[in-house]
N, C-alpha and C positions, 0 to 999 in steps of 0.2 A: 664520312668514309675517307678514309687515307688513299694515300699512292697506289698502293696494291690493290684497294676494292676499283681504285678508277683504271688499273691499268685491266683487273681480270673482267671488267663492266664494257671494256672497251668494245668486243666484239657485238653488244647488244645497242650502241647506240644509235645504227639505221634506224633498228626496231622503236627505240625511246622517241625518234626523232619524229618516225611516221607516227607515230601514234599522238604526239604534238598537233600535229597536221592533220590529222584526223577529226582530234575536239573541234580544232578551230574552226573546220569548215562546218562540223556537226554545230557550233554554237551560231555562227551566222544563220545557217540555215535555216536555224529554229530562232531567230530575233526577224527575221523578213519574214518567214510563215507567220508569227504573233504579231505583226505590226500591226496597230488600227486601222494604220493608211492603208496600207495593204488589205487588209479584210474588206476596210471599207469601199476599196477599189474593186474589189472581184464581186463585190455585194451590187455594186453600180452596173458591170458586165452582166452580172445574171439577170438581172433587171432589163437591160436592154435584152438581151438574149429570148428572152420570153414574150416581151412587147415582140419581137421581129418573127416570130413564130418559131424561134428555133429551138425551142424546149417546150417540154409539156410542164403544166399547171405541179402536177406528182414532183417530177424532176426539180423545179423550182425549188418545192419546198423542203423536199431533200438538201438538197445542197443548200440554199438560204437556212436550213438549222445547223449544217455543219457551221459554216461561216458564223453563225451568231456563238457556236459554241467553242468557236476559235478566241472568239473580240471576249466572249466572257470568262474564257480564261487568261487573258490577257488583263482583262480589268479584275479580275480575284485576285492576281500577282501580285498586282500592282503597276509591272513593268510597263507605261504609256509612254514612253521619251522616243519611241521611235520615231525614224524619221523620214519613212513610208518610201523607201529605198529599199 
Protein backbone atom coordinates (compact mmCIF):
# COMPACT_ATOMS: atom_id res chain seq x y z
CA UNK A 1 0.00 0.00 0.00
CA UNK A 2 1.54 3.48 -0.88
CA UNK A 3 1.28 6.89 0.61
CA UNK A 4 -2.25 7.51 -0.30
CA UNK A 5 -3.61 4.03 0.90
CA UNK A 6 -1.70 4.95 4.42
CA UNK A 7 -2.67 8.41 4.52
CA UNK A 8 -6.75 7.50 3.39
CA UNK A 9 -6.19 4.12 6.21
CA UNK A 10 -5.35 6.82 8.47
CA UNK A 11 -8.64 7.37 10.10
CA UNK A 12 -9.20 3.60 10.75
CA UNK A 13 -6.03 2.94 12.72
CA UNK A 14 -7.77 3.38 16.49
CA UNK A 15 -9.93 0.61 15.13
CA UNK A 16 -6.82 -1.62 13.61
CA UNK A 17 -5.11 -0.89 16.89
CA UNK A 18 -8.00 -2.14 19.22
CA UNK A 19 -8.55 -4.87 17.51
CA UNK A 20 -4.61 -5.73 18.05
CA UNK A 21 -5.47 -5.67 21.60
CA UNK A 22 -8.21 -7.45 21.45
CA UNK A 23 -6.45 -10.82 19.87
CA UNK A 24 -3.83 -10.39 22.34
CA UNK A 25 -5.73 -10.39 25.48
CA UNK A 26 -8.35 -13.15 23.48
CA UNK A 27 -4.96 -15.24 22.97
CA UNK A 28 -3.61 -15.05 26.75
CA UNK A 29 -6.81 -15.85 27.96
CA UNK A 30 -7.18 -18.96 26.04
CA UNK A 31 -3.26 -20.06 26.79
CA UNK A 32 -4.15 -19.63 30.98
CA UNK A 33 -7.64 -21.31 30.52
CA UNK A 34 -5.67 -24.54 28.43
CA UNK A 35 -2.78 -24.53 30.79
CA UNK A 36 -2.17 -28.15 32.47
CA UNK A 37 -1.19 -26.38 35.57
CA UNK A 38 -4.03 -24.46 35.48
CA UNK A 39 -6.52 -27.36 34.91
CA UNK A 40 -4.68 -29.26 37.09
CA UNK A 41 -4.95 -26.63 39.85
CA UNK A 42 -8.83 -26.17 39.64
CA UNK A 43 -8.94 -30.04 39.35
CA UNK A 44 -7.11 -29.92 42.97
CA UNK A 45 -9.79 -27.03 44.32
CA UNK A 46 -12.70 -29.16 43.27
CA UNK A 47 -11.42 -32.00 45.01
CA UNK A 48 -10.95 -30.14 48.08
CA UNK A 49 -14.28 -28.56 47.62
CA UNK A 50 -16.13 -31.85 47.81
CA UNK A 51 -14.00 -33.43 50.59
CA UNK A 52 -15.24 -30.08 52.66
CA UNK A 53 -18.86 -30.64 51.92
CA UNK A 54 -19.09 -27.86 49.56
CA UNK A 55 -20.34 -29.36 46.37
CA UNK A 56 -22.47 -32.24 45.74
CA UNK A 57 -21.11 -35.80 44.40
CA UNK A 58 -23.46 -34.52 40.70
CA UNK A 59 -21.66 -30.99 40.74
CA UNK A 60 -18.17 -32.69 41.12
CA UNK A 61 -18.61 -34.54 38.19
CA UNK A 62 -19.82 -32.11 36.15
CA UNK A 63 -17.34 -29.70 36.44
CA UNK A 64 -14.38 -32.62 36.88
CA UNK A 65 -15.55 -33.71 32.99
CA UNK A 66 -15.34 -30.17 32.02
CA UNK A 67 -11.77 -29.81 33.45
CA UNK A 68 -10.77 -33.12 32.00
CA UNK A 69 -12.03 -31.90 28.64
CA UNK A 70 -10.07 -28.74 28.91
CA UNK A 71 -6.51 -30.82 29.78
CA UNK A 72 -7.70 -33.17 26.69
CA UNK A 73 -7.90 -30.64 24.48
CA UNK A 74 -4.84 -29.20 25.54
CA UNK A 75 -3.00 -32.61 25.19
CA UNK A 76 -4.79 -33.32 21.40
CA UNK A 77 -3.02 -29.81 20.47
CA UNK A 78 -0.23 -30.53 21.54
CA UNK A 79 0.27 -27.05 23.19
CA UNK A 80 1.83 -28.48 26.98
CA UNK A 81 4.83 -25.55 27.42
CA UNK A 82 2.57 -23.77 29.75
CA UNK A 83 3.69 -22.33 32.53
CA UNK A 84 0.72 -22.75 34.87
CA UNK A 85 0.48 -18.81 35.10
Amino acid sequence: MGLIGEVLMLPFAPVRGSAWAIRQVLHEAERIYYDPATVRAELARLEEQLEAGEITEEEFDRREDELLDRLETTMRSGDTTGNGT
